[in-house]
N, C-alpha and C positions, 0 to 999 in steps of 0.2 A: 354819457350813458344815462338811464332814463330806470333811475330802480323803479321796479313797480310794488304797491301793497297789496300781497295776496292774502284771502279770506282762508277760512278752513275750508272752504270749500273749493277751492285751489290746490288742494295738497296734492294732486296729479303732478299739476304743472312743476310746482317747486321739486318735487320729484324727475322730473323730465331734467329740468336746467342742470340740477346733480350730478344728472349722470352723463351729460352733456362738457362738463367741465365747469361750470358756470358757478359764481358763489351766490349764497340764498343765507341771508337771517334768518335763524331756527328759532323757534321757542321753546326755552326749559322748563323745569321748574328751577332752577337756581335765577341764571341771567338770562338774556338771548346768546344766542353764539352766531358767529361767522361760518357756516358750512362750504364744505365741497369736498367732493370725493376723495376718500383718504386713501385708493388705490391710487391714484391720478397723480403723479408726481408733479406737472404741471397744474392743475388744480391747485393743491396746496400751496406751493411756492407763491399763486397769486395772494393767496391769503397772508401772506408773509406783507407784500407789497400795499395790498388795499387797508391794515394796521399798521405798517410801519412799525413791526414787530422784528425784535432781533432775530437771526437766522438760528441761533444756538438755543431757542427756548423750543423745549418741544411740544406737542402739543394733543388731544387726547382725542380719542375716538370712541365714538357712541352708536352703540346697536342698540336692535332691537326686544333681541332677547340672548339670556344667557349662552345658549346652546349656539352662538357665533362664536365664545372665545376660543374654539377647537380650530377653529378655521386661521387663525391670527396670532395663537400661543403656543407657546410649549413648556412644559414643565410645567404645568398646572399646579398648586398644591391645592388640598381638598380645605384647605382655610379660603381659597378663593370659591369654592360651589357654598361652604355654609356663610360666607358674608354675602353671596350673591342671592343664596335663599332667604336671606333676614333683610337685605338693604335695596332689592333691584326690584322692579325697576325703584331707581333714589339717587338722591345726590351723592353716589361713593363712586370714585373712581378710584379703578386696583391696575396698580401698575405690575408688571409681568412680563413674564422673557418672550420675546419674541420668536415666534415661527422661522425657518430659515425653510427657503427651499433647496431642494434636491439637485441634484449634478444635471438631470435629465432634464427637469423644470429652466435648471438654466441657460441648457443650450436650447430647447426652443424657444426662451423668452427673445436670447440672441438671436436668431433666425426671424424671430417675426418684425414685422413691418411697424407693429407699434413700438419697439426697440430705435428706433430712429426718429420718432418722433420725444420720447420719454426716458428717462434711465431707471434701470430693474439694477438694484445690489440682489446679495445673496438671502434679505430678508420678505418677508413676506408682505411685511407693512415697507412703503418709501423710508430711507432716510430722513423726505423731506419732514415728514410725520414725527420722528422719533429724534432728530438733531443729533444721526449716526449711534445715539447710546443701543445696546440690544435690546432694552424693554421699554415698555411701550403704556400709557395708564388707558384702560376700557373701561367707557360706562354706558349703565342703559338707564338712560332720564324717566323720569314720571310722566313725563307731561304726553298726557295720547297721542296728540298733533307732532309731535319730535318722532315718536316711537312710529307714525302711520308713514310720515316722510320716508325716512331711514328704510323699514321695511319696502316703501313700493320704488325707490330709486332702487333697492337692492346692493348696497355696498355699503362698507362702511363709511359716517361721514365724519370728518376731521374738523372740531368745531370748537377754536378759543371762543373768549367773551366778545361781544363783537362791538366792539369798542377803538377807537384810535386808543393803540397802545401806550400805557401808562395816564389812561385817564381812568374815571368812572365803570362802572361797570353797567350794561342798560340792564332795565328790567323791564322794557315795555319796548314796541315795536317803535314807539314816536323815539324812544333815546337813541334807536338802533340808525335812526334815517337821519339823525343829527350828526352822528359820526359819518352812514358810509351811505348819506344819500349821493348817486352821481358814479358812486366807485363799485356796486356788487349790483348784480341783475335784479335783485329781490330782497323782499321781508318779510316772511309770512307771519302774521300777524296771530296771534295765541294768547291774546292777552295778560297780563301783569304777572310777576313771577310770583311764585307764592311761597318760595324761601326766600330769594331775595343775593342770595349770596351763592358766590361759586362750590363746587362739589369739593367734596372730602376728600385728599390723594392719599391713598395708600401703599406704601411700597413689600408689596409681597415677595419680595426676592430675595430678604433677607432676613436674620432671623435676631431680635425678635423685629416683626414687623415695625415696618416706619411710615410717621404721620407725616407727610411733606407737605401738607396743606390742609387746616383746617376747615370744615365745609356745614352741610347742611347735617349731616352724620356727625356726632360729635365724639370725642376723645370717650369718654365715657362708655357711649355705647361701644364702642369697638372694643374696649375691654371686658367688658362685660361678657362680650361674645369669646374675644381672643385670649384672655388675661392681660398679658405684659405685651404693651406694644412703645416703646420711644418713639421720642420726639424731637424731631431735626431741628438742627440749631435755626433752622434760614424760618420756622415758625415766628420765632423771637426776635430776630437780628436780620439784619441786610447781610448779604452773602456777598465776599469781596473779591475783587480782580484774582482772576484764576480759579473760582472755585465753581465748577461746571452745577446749574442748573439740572435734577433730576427728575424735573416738572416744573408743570406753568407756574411764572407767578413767582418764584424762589430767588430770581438775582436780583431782575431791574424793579426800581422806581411806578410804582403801580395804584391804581384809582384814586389819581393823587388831581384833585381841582388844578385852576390856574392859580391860584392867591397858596402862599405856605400855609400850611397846620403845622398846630401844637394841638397835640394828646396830652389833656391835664386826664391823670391816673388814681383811681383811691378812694375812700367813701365819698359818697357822692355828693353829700352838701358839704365837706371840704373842698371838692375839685369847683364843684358851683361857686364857691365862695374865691378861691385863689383866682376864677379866671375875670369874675367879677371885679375883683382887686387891681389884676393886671391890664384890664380892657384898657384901651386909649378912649378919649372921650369926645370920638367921632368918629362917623358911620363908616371907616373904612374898615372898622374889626366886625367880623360877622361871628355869630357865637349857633352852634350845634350841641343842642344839649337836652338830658331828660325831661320830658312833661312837666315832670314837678315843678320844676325850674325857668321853665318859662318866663314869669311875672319877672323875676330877677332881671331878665334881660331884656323887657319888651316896655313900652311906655316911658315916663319920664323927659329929659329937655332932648334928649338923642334916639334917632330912629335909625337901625341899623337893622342887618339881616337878620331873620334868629330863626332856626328850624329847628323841628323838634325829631329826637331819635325817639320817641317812644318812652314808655312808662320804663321805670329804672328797674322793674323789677321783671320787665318783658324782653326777653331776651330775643324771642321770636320776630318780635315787632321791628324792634331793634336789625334784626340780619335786615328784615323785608326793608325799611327805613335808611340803610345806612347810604345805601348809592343813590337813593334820590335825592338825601341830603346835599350830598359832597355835589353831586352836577346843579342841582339849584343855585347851588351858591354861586356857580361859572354863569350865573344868568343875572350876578349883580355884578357892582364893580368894587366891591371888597377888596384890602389888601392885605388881609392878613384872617386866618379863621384860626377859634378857638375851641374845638372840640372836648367832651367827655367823652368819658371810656367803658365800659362795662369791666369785670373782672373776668377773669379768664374760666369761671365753670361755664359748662355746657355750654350752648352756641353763644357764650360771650367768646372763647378763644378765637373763634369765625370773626368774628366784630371788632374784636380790637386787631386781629390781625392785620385786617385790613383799613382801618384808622391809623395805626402804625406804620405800615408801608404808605399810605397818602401821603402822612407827614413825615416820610423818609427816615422813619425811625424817631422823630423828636416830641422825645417824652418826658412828661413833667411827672413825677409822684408825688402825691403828696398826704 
């Protein structure tokens, strides 16, 4: 198969292929994602197949504008219209109970002709979309180009990061054709993400609300807005055999390079200094670390990888920064990488979270 790279001035087409069945690289503002119609129970399923993404991770849909969640939810709470009038279009994705349809809806779904090519449950979105749970996380991106898509396919579209699962996350259309050049019709091209990092999940279903994933929206502001909202263990910690996934991102092993990390944790010319210490003294350690820190690792008898996450005190920089780090580094032959960490305010939680899940949890404090 022959992916092609479409312009913004393309957005018909990738619109066409959408609703055609066909999967299309989206651009966010977070990452890119993998789209295809999130109606299209076959659609998605390919999407499962072209990542090599567990069946049981579910996965999130993205409109255009708010005044879709009627169509796709039920039980609305009015904490979902004031976070959608402060945060949308943005990186929050609000997970919410699914729509069910009617007795009537589903005898003529039975009766019709597309009933044998597709399976309709009793929900309004696929199981394939939702991994059988009844809610489901809705977001509407920033990014125009996502928002023009989505609108003129007319459906909602169903869009992980588009990425081979459990690697990096792309941020740019060339990361996206490095994973699924050969495997999805398209990549509409939208240039470089400008968060850098995946959306914010929030689980509105329960009360007080739950932070399932932190994102471009940070802990912070959601209080602000909500007061009290918790924060799910699978933030912190790897989530273990048997414990179902309520969003992307939450069980498995994720934007994690070829070579292991270690997350050194904690003021930062300490972590600078312990990995300094720890380094072997040859090029097969690659080191990812603050600005500042640089000289520490660069020059001298050994020449080894060394990218930089951004000023220490640039949190921002840092979200946009962290995934080109971690796949740069898949472009050496390193065996082993030493990462810094930010701390956990504001979109530092987003940063380390995902350093964290790279290095499968292994974390050094110091």
């Amino acid at each position: 198969m022959e992916t092609l790279l479409l312009t913004e001035k393309e957005t018909e087409q990738a619109a066409r292929l959408l609703r055609g069945g066909r999967l299309v690289g989206i651009p966010t503002e977070t990452v890119y994602g993998l789209g295809a119609d999130g109606l299209n129970p076959m659609a998605v399923r390919a999407i499962f197949q072209a990542k090599g993404r567990p069946q049981d991770n579910p996965l999130i849909l993205h409109i255009p504008e708010a005044g879709w969640l009627e169509r796709y939810c039920r039980d609305i709470p009015p904490a979902a219209w004031t976070l959608a009038e402060r945060f949308w279009p943005g990186p929050l994705t609000m997970v919410l109970s699914c729509k069910r349809r009617t007795a009537r809806e589903l005898e003529e779904l039975k009766n019709s002709p597309v009933c044998s090519r597709t399976h309709f449950g009793p929900r309004v979105i696929p199981d394939e979309v939702t991994a059988g749970l009844d809610t489901v996380g809705m977001r509407c991106p920033a990014h125009p180009l996502c928002r023009a898509v989505i609108a003129a396919a007319g459906v909602p579209v169903a869009a992980p990061s588009g990425n081979t699962s459990g690697k990096p996350s792309p941020t740019s259309a060339r990361h996206m054709l490095a994973d699924m050049e050969g495997k999805i019709d398209a990549v509409l091209d939208g240039g470089p993400c400008a968060v850098g990092v995946e959306s914010t999940i929030l689980d509105l279903t329960c009360t007080p609300p739950r932070l399932l994933r932190p994102g471009g929206i940070t802990l912070e502001q959601l209080e602000e807005v909500l007061g009290e909202v918790a924060v799910d263990v699978a933030v912190r910690r790897q989530l273990g055999e048997g414990e179902r996934p309520r969003a992307p991102g939450m069980k498995y092993r994720h934007y994690a390079p070829r070579a292991p990390v270690t997350v050194v944790k904690g003021d930062p010319e300490r972590a600078a200094a312990y990995i300094r210490e720890h380094l072997s003294r040859t090029r097969w350690d690659g080191v990812i670390c603050f600005e500042e820190f640089l000289p520490l690792f660069t020059g001298g008898d050994v020449t080894r990888p060394v990218m930089s996450l951004g000023p220490a005190a640039d949190k921002a920089e840092q979200a946009r920064r962290v995934f080109d780090a971690l796949r740069a580094m898949d472009g050496t032959d390193v065996k082993r990488i030493w990462c810094q960490c930010p701390d956990d305010g504001g979109l530092g939680l987003a940063v380390a979270n995902r350093l964290n899940k790279a290095a499968g949890f292994h974390i050094v404090g110091v």
